[in-house]
Backbone as numpy.savetxt, mean C-alpha at the origin, in Angstrom:
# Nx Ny Nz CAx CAy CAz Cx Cy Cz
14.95 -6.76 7.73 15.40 -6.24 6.44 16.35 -5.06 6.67
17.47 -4.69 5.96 18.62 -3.60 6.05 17.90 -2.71 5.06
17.12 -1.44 5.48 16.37 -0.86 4.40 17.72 0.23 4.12
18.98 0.09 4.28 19.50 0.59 3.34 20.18 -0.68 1.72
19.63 -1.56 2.07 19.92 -2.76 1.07 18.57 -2.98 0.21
17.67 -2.37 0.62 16.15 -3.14 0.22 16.45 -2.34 -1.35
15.13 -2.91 -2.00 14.81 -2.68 -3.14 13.20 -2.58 -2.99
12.25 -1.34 -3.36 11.49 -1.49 -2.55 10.12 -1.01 -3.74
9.05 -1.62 -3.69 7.97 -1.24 -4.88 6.82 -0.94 -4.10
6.37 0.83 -4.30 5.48 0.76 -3.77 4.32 1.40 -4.39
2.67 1.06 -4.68 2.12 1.39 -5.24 1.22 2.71 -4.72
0.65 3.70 -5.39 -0.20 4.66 -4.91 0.92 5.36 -4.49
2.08 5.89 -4.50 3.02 6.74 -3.64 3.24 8.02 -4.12
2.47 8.84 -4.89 2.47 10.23 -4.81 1.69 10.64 -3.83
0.96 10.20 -3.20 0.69 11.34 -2.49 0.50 10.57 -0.99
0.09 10.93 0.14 -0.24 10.78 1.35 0.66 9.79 2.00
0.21 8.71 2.48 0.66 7.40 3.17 1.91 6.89 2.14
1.70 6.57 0.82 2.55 6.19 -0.43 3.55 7.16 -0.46
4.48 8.43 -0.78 4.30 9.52 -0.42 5.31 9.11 0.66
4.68 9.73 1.74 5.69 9.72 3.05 6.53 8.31 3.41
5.81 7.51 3.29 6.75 5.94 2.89 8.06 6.03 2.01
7.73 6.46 1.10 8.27 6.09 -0.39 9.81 7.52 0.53
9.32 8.49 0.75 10.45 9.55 1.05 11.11 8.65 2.28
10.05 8.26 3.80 11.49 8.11 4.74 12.16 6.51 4.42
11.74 6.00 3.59 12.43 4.44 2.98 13.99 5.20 2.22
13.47 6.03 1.48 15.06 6.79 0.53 15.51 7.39 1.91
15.83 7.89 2.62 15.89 8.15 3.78 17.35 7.58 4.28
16.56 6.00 4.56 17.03 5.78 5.11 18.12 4.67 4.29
18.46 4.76 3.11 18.65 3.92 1.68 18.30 3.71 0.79
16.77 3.03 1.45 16.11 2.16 0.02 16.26 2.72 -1.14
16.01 1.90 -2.22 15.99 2.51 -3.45 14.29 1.98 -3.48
13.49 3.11 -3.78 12.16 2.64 -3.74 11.25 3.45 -5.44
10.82 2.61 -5.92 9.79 3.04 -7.12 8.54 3.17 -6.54
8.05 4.52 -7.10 6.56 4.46 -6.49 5.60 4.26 -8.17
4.23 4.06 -7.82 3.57 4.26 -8.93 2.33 4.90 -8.82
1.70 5.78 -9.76 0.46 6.46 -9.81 0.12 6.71 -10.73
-1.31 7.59 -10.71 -2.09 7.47 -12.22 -2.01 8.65 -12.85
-1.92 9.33 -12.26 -1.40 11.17 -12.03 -0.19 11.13 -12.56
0.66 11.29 -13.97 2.02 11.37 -14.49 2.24 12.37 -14.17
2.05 13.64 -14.30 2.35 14.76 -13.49 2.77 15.05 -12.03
1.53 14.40 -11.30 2.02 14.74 -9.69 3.20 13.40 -9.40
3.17 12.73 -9.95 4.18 10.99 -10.20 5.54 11.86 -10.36
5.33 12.40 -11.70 7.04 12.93 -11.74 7.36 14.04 -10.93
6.45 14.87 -10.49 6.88 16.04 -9.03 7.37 15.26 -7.79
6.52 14.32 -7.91 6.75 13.53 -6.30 8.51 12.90 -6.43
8.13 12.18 -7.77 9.31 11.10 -7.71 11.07 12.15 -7.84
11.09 13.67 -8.17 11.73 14.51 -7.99 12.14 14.99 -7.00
11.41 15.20 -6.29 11.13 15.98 -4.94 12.04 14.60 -3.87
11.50 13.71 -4.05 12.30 12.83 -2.65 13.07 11.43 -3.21
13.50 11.78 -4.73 14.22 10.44 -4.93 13.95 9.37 -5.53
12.59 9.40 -5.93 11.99 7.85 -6.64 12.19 8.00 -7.84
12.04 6.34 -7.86 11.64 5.57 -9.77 10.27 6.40 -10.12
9.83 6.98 -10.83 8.29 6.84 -11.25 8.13 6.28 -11.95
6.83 5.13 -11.71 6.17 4.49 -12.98 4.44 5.15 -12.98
4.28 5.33 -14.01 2.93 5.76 -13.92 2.08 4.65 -14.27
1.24 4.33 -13.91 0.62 2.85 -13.61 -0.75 2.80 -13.11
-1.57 1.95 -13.72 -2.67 2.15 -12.79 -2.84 0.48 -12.10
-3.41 0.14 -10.92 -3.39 -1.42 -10.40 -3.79 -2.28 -10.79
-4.94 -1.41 -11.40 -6.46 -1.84 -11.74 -6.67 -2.48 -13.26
-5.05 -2.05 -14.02 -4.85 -2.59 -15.45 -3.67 -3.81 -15.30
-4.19 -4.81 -16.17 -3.38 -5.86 -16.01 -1.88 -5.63 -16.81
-2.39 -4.47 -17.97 -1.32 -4.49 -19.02 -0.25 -3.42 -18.14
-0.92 -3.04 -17.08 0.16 -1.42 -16.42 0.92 -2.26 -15.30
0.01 -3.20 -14.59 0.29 -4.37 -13.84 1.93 -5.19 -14.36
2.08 -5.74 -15.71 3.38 -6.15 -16.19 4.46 -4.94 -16.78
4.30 -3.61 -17.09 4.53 -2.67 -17.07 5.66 -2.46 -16.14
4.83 -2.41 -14.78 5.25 -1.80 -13.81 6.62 -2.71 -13.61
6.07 -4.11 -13.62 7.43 -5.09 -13.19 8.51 -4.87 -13.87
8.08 -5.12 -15.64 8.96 -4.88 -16.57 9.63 -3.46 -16.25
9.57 -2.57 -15.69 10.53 -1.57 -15.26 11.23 -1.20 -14.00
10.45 -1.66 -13.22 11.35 -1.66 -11.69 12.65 -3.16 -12.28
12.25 -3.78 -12.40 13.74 -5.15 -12.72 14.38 -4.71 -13.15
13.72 -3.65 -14.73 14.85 -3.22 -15.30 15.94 -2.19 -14.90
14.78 -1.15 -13.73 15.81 -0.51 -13.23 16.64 -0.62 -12.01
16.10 -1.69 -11.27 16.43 -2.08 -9.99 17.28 -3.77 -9.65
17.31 -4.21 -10.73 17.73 -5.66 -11.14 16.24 -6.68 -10.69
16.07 -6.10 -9.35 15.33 -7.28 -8.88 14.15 -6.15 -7.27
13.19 -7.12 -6.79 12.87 -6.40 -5.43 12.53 -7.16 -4.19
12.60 -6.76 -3.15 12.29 -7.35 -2.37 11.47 -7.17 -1.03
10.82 -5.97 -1.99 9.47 -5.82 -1.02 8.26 -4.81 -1.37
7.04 -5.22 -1.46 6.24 -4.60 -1.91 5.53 -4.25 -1.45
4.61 -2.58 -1.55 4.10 -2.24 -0.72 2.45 -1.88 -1.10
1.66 -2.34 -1.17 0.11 -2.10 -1.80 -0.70 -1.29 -1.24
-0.26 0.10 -1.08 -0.69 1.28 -0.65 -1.39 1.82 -1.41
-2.04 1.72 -3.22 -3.38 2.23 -3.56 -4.06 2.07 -3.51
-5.12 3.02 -3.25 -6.63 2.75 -2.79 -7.24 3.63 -3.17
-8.97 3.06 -3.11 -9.39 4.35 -3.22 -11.21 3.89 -2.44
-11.78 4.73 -2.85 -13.46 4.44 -1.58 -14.56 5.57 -1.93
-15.24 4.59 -1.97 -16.87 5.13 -2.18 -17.28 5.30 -0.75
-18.36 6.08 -0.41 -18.94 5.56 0.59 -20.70 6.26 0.96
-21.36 4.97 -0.73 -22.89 5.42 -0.45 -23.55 4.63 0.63
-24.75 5.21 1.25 -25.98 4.38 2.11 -26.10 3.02 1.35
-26.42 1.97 1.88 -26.81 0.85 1.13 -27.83 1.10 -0.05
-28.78 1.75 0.15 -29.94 2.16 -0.86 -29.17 2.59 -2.09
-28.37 3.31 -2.11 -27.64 4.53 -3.18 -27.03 3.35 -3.65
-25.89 2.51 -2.87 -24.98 1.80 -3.65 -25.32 0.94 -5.22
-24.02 1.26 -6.36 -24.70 0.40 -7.01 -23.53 -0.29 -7.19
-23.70 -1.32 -7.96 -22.90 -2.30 -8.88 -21.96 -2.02 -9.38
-21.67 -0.39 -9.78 -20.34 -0.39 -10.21 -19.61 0.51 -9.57
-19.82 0.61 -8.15 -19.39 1.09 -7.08 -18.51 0.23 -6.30
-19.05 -1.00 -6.16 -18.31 -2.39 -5.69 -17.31 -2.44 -6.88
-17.48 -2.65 -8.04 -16.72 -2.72 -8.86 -15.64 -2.49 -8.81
-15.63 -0.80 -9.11 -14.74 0.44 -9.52 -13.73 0.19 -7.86
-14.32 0.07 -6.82 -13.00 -0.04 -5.65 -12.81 -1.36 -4.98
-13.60 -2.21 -6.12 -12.75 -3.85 -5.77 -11.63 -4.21 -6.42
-11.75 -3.18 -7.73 -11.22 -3.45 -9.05 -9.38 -2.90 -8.79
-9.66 -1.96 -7.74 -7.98 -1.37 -7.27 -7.68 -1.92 -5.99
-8.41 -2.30 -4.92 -8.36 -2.30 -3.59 -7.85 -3.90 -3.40
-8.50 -4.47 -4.07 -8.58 -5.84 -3.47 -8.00 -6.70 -5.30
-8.43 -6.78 -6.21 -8.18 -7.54 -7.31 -6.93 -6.70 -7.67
-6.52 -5.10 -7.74 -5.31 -5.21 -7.91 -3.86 -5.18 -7.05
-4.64 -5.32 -5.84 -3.36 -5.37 -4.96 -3.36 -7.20 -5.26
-3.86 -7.94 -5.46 -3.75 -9.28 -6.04 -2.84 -9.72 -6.91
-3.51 -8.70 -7.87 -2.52 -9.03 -9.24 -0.89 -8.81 -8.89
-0.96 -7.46 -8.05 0.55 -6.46 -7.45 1.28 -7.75 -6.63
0.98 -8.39 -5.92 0.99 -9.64 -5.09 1.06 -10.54 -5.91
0.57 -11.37 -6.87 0.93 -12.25 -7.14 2.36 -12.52 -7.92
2.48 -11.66 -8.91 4.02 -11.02 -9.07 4.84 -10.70 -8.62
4.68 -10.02 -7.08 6.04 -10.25 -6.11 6.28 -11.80 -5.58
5.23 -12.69 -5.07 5.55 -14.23 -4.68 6.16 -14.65 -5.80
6.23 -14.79 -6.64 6.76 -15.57 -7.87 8.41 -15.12 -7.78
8.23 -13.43 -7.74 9.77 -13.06 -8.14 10.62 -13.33 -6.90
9.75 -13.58 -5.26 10.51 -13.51 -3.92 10.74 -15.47 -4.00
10.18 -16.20 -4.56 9.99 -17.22 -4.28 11.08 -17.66 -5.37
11.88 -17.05 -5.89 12.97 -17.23 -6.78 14.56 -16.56 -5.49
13.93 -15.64 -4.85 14.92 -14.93 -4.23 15.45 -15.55 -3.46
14.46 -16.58 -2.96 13.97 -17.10 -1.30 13.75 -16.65 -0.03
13.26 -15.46 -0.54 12.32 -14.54 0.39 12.16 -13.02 0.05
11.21 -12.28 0.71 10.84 -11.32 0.48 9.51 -10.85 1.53
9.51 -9.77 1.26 8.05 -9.02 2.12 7.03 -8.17 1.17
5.57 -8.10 1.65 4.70 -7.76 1.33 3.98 -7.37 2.47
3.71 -5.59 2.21 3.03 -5.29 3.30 1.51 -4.42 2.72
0.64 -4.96 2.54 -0.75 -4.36 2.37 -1.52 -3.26 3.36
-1.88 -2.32 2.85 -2.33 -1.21 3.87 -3.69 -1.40 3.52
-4.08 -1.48 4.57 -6.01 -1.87 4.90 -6.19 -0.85 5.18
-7.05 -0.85 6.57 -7.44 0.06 7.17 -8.28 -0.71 8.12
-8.57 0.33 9.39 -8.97 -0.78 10.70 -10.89 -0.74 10.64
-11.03 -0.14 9.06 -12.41 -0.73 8.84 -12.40 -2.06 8.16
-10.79 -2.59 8.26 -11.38 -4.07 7.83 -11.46 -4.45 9.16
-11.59 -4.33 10.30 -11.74 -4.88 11.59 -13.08 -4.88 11.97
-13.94 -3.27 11.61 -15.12 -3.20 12.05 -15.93 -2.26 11.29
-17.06 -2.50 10.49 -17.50 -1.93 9.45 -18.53 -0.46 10.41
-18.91 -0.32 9.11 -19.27 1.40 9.79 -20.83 1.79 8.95
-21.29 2.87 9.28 -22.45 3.50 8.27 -21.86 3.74 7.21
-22.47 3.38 5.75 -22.06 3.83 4.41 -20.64 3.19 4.52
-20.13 1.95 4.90 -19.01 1.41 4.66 -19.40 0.45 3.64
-20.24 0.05 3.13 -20.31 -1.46 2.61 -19.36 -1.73 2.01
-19.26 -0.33 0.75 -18.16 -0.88 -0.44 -16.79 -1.14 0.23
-16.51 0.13 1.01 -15.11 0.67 1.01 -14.75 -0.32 2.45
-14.92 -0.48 3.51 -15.18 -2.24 4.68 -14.87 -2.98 3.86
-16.15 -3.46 3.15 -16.12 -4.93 2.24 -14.66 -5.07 1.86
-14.24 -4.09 0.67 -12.67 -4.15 0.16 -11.49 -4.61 1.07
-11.84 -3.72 2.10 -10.51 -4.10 2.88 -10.97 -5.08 3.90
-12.24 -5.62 4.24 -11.94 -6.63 4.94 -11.67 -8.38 3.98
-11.78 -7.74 2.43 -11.24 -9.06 1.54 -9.59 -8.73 1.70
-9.10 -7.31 1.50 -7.93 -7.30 1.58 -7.65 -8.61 3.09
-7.94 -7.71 4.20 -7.65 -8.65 4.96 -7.39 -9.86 5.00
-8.87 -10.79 4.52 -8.58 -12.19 4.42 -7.72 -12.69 3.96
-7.47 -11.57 2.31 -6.09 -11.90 1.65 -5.06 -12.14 1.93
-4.35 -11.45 2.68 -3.60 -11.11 3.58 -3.00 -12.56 4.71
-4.13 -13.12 5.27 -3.85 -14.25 6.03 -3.98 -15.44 4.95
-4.25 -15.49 3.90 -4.91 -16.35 3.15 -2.62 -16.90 3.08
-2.62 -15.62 1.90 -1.22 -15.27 1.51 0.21 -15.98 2.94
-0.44 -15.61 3.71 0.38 -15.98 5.28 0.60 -17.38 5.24
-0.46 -17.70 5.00 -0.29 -19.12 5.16 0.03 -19.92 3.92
0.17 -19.25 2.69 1.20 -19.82 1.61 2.34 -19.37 1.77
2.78 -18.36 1.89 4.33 -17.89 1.74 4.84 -18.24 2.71
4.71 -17.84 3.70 5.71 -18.41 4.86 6.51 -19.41 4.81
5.94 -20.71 4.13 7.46 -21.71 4.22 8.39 -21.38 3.11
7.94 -20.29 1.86 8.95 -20.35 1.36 9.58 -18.19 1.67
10.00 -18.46 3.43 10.38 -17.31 3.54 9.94 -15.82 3.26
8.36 -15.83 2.80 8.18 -14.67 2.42 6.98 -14.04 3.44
7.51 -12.69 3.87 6.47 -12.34 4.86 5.41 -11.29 4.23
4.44 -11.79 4.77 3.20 -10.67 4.32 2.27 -10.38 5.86
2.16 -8.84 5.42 1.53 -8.05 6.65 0.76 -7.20 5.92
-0.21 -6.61 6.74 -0.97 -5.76 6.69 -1.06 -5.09 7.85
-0.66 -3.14 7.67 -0.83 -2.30 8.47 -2.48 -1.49 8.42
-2.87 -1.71 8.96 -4.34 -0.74 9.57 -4.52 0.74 9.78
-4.24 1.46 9.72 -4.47 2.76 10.12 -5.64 2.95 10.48
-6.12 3.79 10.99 -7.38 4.48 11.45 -7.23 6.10 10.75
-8.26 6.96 11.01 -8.51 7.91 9.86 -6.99 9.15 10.10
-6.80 9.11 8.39 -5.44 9.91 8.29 -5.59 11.17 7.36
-5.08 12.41 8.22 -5.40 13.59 7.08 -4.59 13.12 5.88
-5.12 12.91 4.49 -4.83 12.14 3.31 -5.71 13.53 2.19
-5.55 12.90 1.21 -6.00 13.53 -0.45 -7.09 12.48 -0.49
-7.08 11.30 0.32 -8.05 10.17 -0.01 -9.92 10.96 0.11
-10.36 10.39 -1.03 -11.67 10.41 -1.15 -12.00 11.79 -0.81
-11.33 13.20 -1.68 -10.82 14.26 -1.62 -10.91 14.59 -3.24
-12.11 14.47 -4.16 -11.90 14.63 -5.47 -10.54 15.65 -6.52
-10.50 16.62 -5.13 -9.24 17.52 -5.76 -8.04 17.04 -5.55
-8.03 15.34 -5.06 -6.88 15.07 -4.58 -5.77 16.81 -4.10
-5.99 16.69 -3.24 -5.59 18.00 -2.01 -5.33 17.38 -1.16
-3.75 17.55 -0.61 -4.00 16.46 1.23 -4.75 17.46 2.33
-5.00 16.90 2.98 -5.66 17.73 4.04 -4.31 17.72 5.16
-4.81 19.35 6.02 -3.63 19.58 6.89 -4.18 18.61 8.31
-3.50 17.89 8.60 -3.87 17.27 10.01 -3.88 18.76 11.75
-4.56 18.40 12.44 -5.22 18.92 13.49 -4.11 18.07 14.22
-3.77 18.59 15.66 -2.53 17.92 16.50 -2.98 16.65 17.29
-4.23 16.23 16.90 -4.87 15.21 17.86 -5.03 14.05 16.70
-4.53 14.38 15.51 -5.11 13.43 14.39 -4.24 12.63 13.64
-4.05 12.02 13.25 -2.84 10.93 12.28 -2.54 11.76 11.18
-1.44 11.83 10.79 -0.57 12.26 9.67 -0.22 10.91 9.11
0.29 10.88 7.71 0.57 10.20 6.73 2.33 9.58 7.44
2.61 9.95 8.38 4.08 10.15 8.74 3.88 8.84 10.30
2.88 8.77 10.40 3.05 8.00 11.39 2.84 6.63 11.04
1.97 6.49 10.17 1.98 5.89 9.33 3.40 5.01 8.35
3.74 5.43 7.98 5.18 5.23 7.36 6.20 5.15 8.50
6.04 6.13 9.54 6.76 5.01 10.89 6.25 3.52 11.01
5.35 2.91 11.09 5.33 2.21 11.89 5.70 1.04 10.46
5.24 0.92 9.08 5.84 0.55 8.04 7.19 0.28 7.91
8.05 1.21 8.03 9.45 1.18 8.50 9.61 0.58 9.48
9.18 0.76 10.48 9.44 -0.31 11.92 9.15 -1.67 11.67
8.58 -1.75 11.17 8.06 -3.62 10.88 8.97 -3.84 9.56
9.17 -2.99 9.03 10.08 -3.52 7.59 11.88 -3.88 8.61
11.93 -3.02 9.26 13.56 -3.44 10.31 13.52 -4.63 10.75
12.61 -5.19 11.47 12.91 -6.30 12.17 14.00 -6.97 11.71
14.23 -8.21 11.66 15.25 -9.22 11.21 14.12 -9.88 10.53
14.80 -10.48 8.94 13.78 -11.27 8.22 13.21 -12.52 8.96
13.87 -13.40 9.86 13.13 -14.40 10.60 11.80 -13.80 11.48
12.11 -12.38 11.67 10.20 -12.39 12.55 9.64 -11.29 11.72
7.92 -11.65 11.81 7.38 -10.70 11.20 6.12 -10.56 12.16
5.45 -9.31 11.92 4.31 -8.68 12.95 3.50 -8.90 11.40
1.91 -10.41 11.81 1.10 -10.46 10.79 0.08 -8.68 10.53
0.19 -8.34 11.43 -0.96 -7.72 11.38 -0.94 -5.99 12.75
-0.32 -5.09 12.31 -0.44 -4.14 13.05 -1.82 -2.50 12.76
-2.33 -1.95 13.89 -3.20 -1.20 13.90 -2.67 -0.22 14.08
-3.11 0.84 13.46 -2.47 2.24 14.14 -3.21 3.24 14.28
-3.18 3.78 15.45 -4.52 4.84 15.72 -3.95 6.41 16.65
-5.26 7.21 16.22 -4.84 8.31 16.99 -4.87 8.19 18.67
-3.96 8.44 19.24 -4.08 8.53 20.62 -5.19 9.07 21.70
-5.82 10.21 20.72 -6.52 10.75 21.49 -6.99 11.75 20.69
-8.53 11.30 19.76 -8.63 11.95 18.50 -10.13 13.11 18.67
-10.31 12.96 20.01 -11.63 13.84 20.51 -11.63 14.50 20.95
């Protein structure tokens, strides 16, 4: 992809991972819309480094056509989407309840779905496009007090290959990047980012390696990359 040609939609991008994406994509061209639930920190962010703001939540179907209905309108069209909101519980099995699964299936996994099913339709008109889903490398290997927040992203995951193996013949690539733990605002009630320690992942390395897989040439795509601290002990 020529990410000074792209057109680029990315969800959750005020703050952290969304955020540093959404800035080195304008960077380097893109014209990129971010979206969040926060209209306030949405329009600081989208000031500060260049974006569309839509204020949006994933998790609503009606914010869900919203969102489209205004990136087209302001962008004509896109051609790559990025499903970077999230969010995570993380009680003991005993504690967990029912609307714990809910509340972060309901953004994590059913609305990066909905976010996804609306880019295949609009790329499958284009005859091609990308979709890159941000997991996390607890969809690889679950943890204490992971049930909810694992579970999510290892459905993201499946999703993910499920998606691979529909789009691909009609040109459209879908990936999922992994990270391992990133000083973030995530699961941080004051949404506050935290300052990273020199041994620890920043939100920036992150969005490197996003950008690096978004360059390739549209004929190859990396299904599935991990990204971790080097040396986090």
């Amino acid at each position: 992809m020529e990410l000074n040609k792209a057109r680029i939609l990315i969800t959750g991008g005020s703050l952290g991972i969304g955020k540093a994406t959404a800035s080195l994509l304008i960077d380097k061209g893109a014209k990129v819309a971010i979206t969040g639930r926060d209209e306030s920190r949405l329009q600081s962010t989208a000031e500060e480094i260049g974006a569309l703001p839509i204020c949006a939540d994933v998790a609503n179907a009606d914010d869900i056509k919203r969102t489209y209905d205004t990136v087209l309108s302001e962008f004509g069209s896109i051609n790559c989407l990025i499903n970077n909101a999230g969010i995570g519980v993380f009680p003991t099995l005993e504690d967990a309840a029912m609307e714990d699964f809910e509340q972060v299936f309901r953004v994590n996994v059913f609305g990066a779905a909905m976010m996804a099913q609306q880019a295949a339709a609009l790329f499958k008109k284009e005859g091609g496009g990308t979709i890159i889903n941000i997991g996390s490398t607890a969809a690889e290997k679950g943890f204490a007090r992971g049930s909810v927040y694992s579970a999510s992203k290892f459905a993201l995951r499946s999703m993910t290959q499920c998606w691979q193996a529909e789009l691909r013949p009609h040109n459209i690539r879908v990936l999922q990047i992994n990270p391992s733990e990133v000083a973030t605002a995530f699961a941080n009630p004051e949404r506050i980012e935290r300052e990273a320690p020199p041994n620890k992942l920043r939100s920036q390395e992150i969005a490197h390696a996003i950008k690096a897989v978004l360059e390739m040439d549209d004929r190859g795509m990396i299904p599935e990359l991990a990204v971790w601290a080097t040396n986090p002990w």
